[in-house]
C-alpha positions as semicolon CSV with decimal commas, in nm:
position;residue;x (nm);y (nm);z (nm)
1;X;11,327;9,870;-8,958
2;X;11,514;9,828;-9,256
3;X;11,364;9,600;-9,525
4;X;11,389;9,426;-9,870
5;X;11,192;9,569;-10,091
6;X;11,200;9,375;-10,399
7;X;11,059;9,517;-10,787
8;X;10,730;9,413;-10,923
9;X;10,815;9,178;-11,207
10;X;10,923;9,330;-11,518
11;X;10,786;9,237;-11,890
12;X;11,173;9,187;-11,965
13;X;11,268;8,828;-11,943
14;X;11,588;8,913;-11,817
15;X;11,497;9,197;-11,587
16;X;11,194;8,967;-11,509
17;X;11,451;8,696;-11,368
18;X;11,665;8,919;-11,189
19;X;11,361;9,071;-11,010
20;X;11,240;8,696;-10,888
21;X;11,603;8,603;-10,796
22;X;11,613;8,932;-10,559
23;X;11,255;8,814;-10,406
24;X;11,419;8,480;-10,370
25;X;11,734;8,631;-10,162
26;X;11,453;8,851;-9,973
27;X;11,257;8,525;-9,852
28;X;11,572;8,392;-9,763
29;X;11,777;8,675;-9,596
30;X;11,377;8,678;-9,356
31;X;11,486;8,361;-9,257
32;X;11,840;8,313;-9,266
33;X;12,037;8,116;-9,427
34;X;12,390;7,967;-9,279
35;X;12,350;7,726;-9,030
36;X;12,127;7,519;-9,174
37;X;11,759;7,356;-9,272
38;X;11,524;7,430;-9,012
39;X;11,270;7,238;-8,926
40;X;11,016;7,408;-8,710
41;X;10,785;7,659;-8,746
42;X;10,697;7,969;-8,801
43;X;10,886;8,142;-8,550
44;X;11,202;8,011;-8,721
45;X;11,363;8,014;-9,080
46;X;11,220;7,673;-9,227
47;X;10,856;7,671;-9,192
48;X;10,818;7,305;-9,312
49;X;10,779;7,023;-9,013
50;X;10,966;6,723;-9,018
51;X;10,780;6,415;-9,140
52;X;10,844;6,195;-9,453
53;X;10,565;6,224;-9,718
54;X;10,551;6,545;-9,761
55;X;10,397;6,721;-10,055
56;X;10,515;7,097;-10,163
57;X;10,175;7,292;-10,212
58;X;10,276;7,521;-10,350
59;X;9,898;7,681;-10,491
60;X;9,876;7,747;-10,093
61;X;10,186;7,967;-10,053
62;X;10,055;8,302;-9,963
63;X;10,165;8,629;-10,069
64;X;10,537;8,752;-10,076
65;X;10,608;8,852;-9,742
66;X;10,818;9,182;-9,650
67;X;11,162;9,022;-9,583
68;X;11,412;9,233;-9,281
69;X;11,728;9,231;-9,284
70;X;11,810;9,203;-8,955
71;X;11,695;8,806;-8,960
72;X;12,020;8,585;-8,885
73;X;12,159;8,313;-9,050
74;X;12,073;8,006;-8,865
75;X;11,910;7,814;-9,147
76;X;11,705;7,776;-9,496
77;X;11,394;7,970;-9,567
78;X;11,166;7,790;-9,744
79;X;10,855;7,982;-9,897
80;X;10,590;7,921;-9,621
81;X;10,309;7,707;-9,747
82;X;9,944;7,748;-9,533
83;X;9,576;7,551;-9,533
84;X;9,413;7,827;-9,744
85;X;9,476;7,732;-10,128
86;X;9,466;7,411;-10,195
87;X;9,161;7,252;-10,445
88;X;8,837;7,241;-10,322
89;X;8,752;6,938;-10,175
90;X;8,394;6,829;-10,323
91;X;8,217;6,546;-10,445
92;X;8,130;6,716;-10,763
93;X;8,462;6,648;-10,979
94;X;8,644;6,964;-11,181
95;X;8,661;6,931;-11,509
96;X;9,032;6,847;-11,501
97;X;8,982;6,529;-11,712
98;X;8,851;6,690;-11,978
99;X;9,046;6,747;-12,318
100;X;9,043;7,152;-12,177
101;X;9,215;7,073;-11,862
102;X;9,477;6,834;-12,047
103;X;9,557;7,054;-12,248
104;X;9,627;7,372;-12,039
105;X;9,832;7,089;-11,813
106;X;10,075;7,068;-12,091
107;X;10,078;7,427;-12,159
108;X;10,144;7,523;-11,843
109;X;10,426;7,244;-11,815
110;X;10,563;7,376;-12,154
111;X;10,580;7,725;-12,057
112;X;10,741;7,672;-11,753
113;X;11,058;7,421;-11,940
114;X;11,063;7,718;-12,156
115;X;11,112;7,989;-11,877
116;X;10,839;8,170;-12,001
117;X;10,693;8,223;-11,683
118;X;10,461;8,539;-11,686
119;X;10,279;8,299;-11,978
120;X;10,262;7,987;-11,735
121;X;10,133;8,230;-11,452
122;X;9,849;8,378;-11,650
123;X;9,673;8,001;-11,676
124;X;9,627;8,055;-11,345
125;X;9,294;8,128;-11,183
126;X;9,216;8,467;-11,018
127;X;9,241;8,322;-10,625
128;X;9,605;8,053;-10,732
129;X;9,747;8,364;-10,888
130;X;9,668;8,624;-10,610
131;X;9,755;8,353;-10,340
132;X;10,093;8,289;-10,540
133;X;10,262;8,541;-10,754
134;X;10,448;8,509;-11,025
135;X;10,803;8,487;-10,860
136;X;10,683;8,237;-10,634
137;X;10,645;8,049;-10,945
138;X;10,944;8,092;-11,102
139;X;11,153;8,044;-10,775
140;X;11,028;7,674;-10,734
141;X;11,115;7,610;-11,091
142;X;11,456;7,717;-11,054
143;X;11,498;7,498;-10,744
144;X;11,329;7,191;-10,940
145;X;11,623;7,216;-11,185
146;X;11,887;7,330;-10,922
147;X;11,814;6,976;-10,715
148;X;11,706;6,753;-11,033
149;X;11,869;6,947;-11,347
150;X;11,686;7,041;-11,639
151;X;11,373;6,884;-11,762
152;X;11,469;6,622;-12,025
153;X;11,127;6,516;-12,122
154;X;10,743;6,570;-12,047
155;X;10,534;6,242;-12,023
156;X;10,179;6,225;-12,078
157;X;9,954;6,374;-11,889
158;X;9,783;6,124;-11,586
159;X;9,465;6,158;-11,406
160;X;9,498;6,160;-11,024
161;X;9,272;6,252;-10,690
162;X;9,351;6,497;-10,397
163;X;9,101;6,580;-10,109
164;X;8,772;6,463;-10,330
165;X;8,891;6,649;-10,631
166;X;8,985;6,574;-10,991
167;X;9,362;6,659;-11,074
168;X;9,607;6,619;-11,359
169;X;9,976;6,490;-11,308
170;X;10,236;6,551;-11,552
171;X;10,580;6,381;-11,489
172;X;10,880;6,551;-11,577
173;X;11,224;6,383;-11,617
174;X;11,507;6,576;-11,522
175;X;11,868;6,509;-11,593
176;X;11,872;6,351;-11,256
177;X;11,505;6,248;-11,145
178;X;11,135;6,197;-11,246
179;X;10,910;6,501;-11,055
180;X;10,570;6,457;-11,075
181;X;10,383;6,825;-11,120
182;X;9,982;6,812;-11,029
183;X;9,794;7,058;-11,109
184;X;9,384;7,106;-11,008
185;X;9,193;7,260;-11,295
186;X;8,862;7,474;-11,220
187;X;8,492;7,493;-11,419
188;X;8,661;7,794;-11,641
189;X;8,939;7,608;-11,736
190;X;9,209;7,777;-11,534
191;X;9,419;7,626;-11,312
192;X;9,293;7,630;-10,926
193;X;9,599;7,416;-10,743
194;X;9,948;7,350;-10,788
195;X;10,167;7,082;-10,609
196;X;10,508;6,939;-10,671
197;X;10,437;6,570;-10,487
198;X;10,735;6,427;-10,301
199;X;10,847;6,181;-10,046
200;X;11,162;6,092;-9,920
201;X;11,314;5,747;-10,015
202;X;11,575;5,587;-9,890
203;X;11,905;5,562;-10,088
204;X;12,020;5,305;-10,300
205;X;12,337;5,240;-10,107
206;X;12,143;5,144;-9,723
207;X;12,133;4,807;-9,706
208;X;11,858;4,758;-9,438
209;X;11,984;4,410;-9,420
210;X;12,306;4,517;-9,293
211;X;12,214;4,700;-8,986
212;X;11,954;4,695;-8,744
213;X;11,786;5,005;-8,573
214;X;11,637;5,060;-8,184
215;X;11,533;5,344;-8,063
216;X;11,625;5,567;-7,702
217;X;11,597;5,830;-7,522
218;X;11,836;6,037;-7,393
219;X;11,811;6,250;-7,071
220;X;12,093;6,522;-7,054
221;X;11,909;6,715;-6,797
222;X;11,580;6,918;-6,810
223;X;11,474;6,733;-7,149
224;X;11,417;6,397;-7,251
225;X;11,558;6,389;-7,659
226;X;11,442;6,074;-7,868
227;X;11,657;5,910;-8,019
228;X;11,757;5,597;-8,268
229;X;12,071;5,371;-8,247
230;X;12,165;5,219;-8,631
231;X;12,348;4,944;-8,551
232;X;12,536;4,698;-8,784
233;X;12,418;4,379;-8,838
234;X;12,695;4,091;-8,739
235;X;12,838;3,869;-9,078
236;X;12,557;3,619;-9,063
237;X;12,284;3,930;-9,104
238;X;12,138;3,820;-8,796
239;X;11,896;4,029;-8,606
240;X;11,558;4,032;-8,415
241;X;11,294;4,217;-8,603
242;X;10,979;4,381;-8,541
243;X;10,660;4,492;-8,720
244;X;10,736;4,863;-8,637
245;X;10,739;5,015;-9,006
246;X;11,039;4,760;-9,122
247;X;11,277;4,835;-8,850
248;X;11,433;4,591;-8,671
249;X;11,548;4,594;-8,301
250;X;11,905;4,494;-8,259
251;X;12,035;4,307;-7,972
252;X;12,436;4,249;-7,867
253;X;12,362;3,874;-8,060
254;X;12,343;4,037;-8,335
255;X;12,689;4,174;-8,372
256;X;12,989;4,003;-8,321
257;X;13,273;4,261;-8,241
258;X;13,243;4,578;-8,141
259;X;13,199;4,851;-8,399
260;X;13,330;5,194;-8,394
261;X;13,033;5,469;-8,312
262;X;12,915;5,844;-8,427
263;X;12,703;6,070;-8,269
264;X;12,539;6,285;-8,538
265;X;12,503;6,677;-8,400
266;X;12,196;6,860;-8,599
267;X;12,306;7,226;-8,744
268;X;12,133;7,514;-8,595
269;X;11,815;7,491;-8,666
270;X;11,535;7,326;-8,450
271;X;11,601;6,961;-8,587
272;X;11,465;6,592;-8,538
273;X;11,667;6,296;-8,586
274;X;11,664;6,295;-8,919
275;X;11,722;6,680;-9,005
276;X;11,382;6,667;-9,215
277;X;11,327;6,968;-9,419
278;X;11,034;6,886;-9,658
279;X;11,063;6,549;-9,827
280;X;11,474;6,547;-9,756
281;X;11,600;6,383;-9,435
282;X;11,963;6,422;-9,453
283;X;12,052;6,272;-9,115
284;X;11,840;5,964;-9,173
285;X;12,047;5,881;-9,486
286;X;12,410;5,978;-9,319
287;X;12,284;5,738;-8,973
288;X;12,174;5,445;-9,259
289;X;12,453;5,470;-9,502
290;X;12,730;5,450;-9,250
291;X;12,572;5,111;-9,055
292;X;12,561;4,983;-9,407
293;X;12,951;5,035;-9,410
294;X;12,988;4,898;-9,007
295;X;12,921;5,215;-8,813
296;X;12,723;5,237;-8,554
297;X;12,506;5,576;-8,558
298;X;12,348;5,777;-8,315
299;X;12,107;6,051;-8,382
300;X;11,897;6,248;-8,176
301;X;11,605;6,459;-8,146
302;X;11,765;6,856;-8,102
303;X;11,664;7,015;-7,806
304;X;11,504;7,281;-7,940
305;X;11,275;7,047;-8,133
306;X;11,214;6,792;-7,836
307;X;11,104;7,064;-7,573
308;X;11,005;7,439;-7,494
309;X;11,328;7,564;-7,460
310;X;11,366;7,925;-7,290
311;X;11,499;8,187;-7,526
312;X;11,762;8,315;-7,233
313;X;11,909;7,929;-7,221
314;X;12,002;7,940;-7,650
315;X;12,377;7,985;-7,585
316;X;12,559;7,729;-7,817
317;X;12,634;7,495;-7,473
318;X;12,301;7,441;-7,380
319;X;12,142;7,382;-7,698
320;X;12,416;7,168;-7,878
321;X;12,759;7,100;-7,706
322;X;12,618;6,960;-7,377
323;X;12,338;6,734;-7,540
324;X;12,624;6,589;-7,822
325;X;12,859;6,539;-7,534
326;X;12,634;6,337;-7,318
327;X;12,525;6,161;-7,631
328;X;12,903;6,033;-7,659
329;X;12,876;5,900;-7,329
330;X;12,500;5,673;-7,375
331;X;12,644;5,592;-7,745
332;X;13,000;5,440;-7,546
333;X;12,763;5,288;-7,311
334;X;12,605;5,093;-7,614
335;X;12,776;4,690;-7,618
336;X;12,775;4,688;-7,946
337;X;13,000;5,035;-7,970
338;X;13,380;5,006;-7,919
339;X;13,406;5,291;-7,671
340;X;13,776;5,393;-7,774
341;X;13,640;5,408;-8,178
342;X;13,384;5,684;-8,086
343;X;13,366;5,993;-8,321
344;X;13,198;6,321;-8,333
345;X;13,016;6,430;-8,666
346;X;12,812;6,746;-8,664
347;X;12,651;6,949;-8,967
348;X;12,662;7,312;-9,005
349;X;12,664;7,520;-8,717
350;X;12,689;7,116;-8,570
351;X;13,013;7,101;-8,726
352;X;13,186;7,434;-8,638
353;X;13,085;7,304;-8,297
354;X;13,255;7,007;-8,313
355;X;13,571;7,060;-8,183
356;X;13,385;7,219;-7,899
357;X;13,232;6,918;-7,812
358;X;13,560;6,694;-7,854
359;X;13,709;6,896;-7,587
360;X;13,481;6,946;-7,403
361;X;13,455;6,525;-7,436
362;X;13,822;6,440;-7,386
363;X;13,786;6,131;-7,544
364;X;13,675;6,098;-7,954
365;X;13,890;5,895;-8,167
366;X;13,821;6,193;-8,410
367;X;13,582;6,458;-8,524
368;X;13,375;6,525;-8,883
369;X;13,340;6,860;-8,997
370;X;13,025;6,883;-9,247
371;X;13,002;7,169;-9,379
372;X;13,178;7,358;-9,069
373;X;13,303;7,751;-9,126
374;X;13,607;7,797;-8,999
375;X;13,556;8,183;-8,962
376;X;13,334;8,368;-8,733
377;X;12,968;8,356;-8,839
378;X;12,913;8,731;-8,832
379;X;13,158;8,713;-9,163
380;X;12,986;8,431;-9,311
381;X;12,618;8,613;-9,325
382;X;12,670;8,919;-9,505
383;X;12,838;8,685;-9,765
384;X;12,527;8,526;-9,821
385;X;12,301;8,792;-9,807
386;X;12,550;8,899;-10,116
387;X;12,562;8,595;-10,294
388;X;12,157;8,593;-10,306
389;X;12,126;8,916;-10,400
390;X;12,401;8,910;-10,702
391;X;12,340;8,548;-10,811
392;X;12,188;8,734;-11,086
393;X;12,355;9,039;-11,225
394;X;12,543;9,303;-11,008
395;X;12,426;9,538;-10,673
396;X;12,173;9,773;-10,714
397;X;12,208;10,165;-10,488
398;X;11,936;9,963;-10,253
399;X;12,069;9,619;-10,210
400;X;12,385;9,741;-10,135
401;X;12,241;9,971;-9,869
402;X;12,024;9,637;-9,751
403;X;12,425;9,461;-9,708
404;X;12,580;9,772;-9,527
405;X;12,292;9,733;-9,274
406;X;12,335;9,353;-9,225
407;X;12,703;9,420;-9,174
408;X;12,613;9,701;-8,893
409;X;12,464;9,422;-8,780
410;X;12,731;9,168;-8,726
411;X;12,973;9,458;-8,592
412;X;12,682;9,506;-8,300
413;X;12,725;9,137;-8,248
414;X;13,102;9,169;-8,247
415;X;13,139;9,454;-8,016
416;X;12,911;9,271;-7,795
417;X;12,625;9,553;-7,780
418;X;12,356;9,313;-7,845
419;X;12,163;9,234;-7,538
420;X;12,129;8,865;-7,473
421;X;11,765;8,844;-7,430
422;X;11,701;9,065;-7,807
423;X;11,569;8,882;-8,040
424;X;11,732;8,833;-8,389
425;X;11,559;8,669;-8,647
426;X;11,444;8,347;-8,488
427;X;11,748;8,344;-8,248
428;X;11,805;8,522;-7,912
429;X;12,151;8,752;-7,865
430;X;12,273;8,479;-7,648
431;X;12,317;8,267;-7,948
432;X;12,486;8,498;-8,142
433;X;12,721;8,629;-7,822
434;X;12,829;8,273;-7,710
435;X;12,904;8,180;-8,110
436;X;13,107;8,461;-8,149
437;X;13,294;8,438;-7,811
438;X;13,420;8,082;-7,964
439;X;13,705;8,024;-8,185
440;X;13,667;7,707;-8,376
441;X;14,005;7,675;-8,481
442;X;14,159;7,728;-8,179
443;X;13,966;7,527;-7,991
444;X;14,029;7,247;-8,260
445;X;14,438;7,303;-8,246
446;X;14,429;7,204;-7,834
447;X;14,235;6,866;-7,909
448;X;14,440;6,566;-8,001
449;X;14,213;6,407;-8,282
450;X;14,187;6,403;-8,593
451;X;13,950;6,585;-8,847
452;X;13,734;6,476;-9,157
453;X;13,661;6,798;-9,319
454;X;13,475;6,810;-9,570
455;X;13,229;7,038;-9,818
456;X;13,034;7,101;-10,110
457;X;13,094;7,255;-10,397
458;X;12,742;7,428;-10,416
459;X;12,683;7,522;-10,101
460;X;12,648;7,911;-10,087
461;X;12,549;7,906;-9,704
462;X;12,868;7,824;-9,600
463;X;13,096;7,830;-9,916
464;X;13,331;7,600;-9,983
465;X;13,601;7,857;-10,011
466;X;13,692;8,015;-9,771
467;X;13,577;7,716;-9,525
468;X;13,774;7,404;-9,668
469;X;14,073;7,643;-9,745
470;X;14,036;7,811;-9,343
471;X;14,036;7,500;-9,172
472;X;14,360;7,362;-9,377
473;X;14,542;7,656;-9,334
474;X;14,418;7,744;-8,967
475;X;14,498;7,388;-8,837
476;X;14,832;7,317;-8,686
477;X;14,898;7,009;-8,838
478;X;14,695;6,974;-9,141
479;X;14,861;6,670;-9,217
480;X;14,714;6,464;-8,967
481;X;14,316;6,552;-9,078
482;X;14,109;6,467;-9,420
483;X;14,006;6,705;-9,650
484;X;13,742;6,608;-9,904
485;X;13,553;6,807;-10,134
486;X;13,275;6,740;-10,373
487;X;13,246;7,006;-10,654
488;X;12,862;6,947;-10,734
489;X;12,725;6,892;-10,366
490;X;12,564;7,163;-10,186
491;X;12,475;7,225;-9,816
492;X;12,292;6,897;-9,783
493;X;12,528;6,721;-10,000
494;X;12,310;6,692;-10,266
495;X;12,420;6,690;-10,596
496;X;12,249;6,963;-10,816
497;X;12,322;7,261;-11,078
498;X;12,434;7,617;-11,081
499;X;12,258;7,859;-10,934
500;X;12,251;7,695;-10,586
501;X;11,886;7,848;-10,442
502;X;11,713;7,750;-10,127
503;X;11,400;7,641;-10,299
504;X;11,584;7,305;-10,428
505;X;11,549;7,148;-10,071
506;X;11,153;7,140;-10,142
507;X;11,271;6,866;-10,409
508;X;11,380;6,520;-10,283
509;X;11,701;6,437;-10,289
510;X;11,987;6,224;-10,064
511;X;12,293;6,288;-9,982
512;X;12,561;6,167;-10,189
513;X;12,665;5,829;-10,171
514;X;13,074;5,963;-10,214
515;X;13,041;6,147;-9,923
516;X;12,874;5,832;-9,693
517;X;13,150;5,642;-9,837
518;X;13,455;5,830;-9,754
519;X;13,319;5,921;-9,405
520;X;13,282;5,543;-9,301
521;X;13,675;5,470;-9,432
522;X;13,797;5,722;-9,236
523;X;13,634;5,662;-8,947
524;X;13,671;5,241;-8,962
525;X;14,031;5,344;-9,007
526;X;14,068;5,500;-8,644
């Protein structure tokens, strides 16, 4: 099997950061990159499982892993943290406190906001730096300041606790947010454990007083999927709550009119609800912001995440079309919900699936694109293979052997020589056969709706151009759709910087308020 063999680091700074960017497009191209964030396990390309809270431990992340290249892209790698490196836990503190530890703290801290990252590595302790290397290092920094910008400031340093043990927090203020950096010190003075804490927080523009939230299940056959219903509040704010971690259960009373509805459909990854990946839940903040605006929102456990879904039954039906269209049915069955108002908004793969689903349907008021391609997919992968292993300098003799075999690749999935049941990365052949048999586009030109299509800037999974540019020129009528873009958004609709790396979803962030906004005029304008 063909792999990605990335160089040892180099004592040339700027061989040094062309070496970790390749190890970064290595851990990624293992994983796969297009669709979107995953949030399952190992057996798929985002290692991290949904939940809000989460820290990035990143002392625990084991060594580099031997990327292939034959891994699809149906998601995000994220560097795959385990239970082996973290602190100690003991009653006996570490000596963190002590002027020492402080001091190495801001050294370390310093180093990295200088790039000098071979220096900032070699504070670590013998078992941090064997358990994570020095690219590992440098490819979280790089997504810090791709999600948050560059580091403005250093504060002081703080004194904190994890698991029984001493540790030091510095905060950092980026051009865009405060990240706290922790750090566990040992009895020699190096550093024994890293972690970049984070949570996810709800954006400033939800107004939890303007909706109210209740949750369902829906039962499409052979799986039950959880699910929550954000519904708006009526003028006088009135709704029933409950003690349920500040949600409140809405009833008809509590809306007046009926409100037009969206059923949120997950990219390809094996997604809750809220399309956590680490401390970011991207569907969560789409589902709030738009019942702050007077949409009612739907969202849904994915199949794939709800139950123990055969490998032979992947095809893009009976994962994600099916399940979204018999969500559109429960969400018109909802009194709040005007049933003729009901829209279609999918992410990703969720997105270039959308028309799908409105035809299959037959009756959305309209469809959202999100960061849809509007090519086939087996184009769209060796693109980013390419884009992670340039973002740095041109094509070495091996990486560009490494893209002619993902392209053999693809043309096996073209010519239709890849057996359904052979595994591809963390996808079956089905997947990729059924994807490929469907033409987006087409399929989008016979339904009579219209489109909201719309993309980041940023996002090197599935780049803006050609997607926004396919999709306006591929569409009959382009006149009748919306195309939005946002230049400094990336495949989350995040705003960030240059280079766009997969690491930066480790960092909180929310989607962009512009993009909320637009999506609830157009769709209280059908």
């Amino acid at each position: 099997m063909t792999t990605f063999d990335p160089e040892p680091p180099s004592t040339s700074d700027a061989r040094s950061r062309r070496t970790v960017l390749r190890t970064v497009a290595g851990l990624a191209c293992a994983g796969a990159l297009a669709g979107c964030n995953d949030t399952s396990g190992a057996s798929t390309d985002s290692p991290i499982p949904g939940g809000t809270g989460t820290d990035a431990p990143v002392s625990t992340t084991t060594a580099t892993p031997t990327p292939t290249v034959t891994a699809p892209p149906t998601g995000t790698q994220m560097p795959t943290p385990d239970s082996t490196g973290t602190p100690a836990s003991t009653a006996t503190p570490t000596p963190s406190s002590t002027p020492a530890g402080r001091e190495t703290a801001r050294e370390f801290v310093a180093r990295l906001r200088a790039g000098e990252f071979d220096a900032a590595h070699s504070l670590f302790g013998d078992t941090l730096a064997s358990r994570m290397p020095r690219p590992t290092l440098e490819r979280y920094w790089l997504g810090l300041t791709a999600q948050h910008g560059a580091v403005e400031s250093v504060g002081s340093v703080e004194s904190g606790t994890r698991d029984g043990s001493e540790t030091l927090v510095v905060p950092v203020e980026c051009a865009e947010r405060r990240q706290r950096i922790e750090l566990g010190v040992d009895g020699d003075g190096a550093l024994s454990g890293l972690w970049f804490p984070a949570e996810y927080s709800s954006p400033e523009y939800v107004d939890e007083s303007a909706f109210a939230e209740r949750t369902l299940t829906l039962e499409p056959g052979g799986c039950s999927l959880p699910a929550t219903l954000s519904v708006p509040a009526g003028d006088d704010g009135g709704s029933t709550a409950t003690a349920t971690a500040g949600t409140k259960t809405a009833t008809v009373t509590d809306v007046g009119d009926t409100v037009p509805g969206v059923v949120l459909v997950h990219g390809s990854g094996q997604h809750d609800r809220d399309g956590t990946i680490q401390p970011n839940e991207p569907y969560r903040d789409l589902a709030q912001g738009l019942a702050s605006r007077g949409v009612a929102v739907l969202r849904y456990d994915k199949r794939t995440h709800a139950c123990d879904v055969p490998r032979e039954e992947w095809a893009i039906d009976d994962i994600i079309v099916d399940d979204a269209v018999h969500a559109l049915g429960v969400l018109r069955d909802q009194p709040e919900v005007d049933p003729d108002r009901t829209v279609v908004a999918g992410h990703s793969i969720g997105a270039t699936c959308v028309p799908r689903i409105a035809e299959r349907d037959g009756s959305v008021a309209g469809g959202a694109l999100l960061a849809g391609n509007a090519r086939p997919f087996t184009e769209v992968y060796p693109e980013q293979v390419k884009h992670l292993l340039e973002v740095q300098g041109g094509l070495s003799a091996r990486e560009e052997r490494q893209l002619s075999a993902v392209k053999r690749l693809m043309s096996a999935v073209e010519d239709g020589s890849v057996a359904d049941d052979r595994q591809i990365g963390p996808v079956p052949g089905i997947w990729w056969k059924t994807l490929s048999e469907y033409d987006q586009v087409a399929t989008a030109n016979r339904v009579d709706a219209p489109l909201f299509v719309a993309h980041g800037g940023r996002d090197f999974q599935i780049p803006i151009d050609p997607a926004l540019s396919g999709w306006r020129e591929g569409l009959d009528d382009p006149d009748t759709h919306r195309f939005e873009r946002y230049p400094d958004l990336s495949h989350l609709f995040h705003s960030g910087t240059e280079p766009s790396l997969t690491t930066e979803y480790v960092f909180p962030d929310n989607v962009e308020e512009a993009l909320v906004a637009d999506l609830a005029e157009w769709v209280t304008g059908l």
